[in-house]
C-alpha positions, 0 to 999 in steps of 0.5 A: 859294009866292013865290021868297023863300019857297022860298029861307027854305024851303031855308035852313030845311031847310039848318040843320036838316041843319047842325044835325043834323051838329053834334049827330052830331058833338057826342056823340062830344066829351068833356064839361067842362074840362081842369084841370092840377093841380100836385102835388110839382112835378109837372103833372098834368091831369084832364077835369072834368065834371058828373055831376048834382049832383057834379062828376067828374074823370078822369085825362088822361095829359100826353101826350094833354092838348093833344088832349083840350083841343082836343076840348074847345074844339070842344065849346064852338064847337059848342055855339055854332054849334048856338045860332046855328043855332036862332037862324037857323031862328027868324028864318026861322019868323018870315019865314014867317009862323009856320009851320014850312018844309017839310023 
């Protein structure tokens, strides 16, 4: 195996581990947006999901709804990066000739 391939390799198994990390922490992220509502002059925020063919909301008290839509913006960053990630581990594929690098 020539020097370029062994470094395609190692980026390949590198992306993998990322990959597998964004994932571990991608499940324990909420799911959906943060809606605020106002009702009778008053804010109230819900954590809107999909739940199949429904979507679902949940109550998100007013003093955890910044943290909540944080949580909700690294969901969105994550889902990104994963994308990016699968993106690179293609193109090295592709580099190798098709073949899949050794992990």
């Amino acid at each position: 195996m020539s020097v370029l391939e062994e470094v395609l390799a190692e980026e390949h198994g590198r992306s993998l581990r990322i990959t597998h990390a964004l994932e571990a922490e991608l499940s324990t992220l909420p799911k959906g947006y943060v809606r605020a509502r106002t009702i009778r002059g008053r804010t109230y925020y819900y954590l809107q999901r999909r739940d199949g063919d429904r979507v679902r909301s949940d109550y998100v008290r007013r003093e955890d709804a910044e943290r909540v839509m944080a949580l909700v913006d690294r969901r969105r960053e994550i889902v990104a990066a994963l994308k990016e990630q699968e993106r690179t581990r293609r193109q090295i594929e592709r580099a190798l000739g098709g073949r899949p690098a050794h992990e």
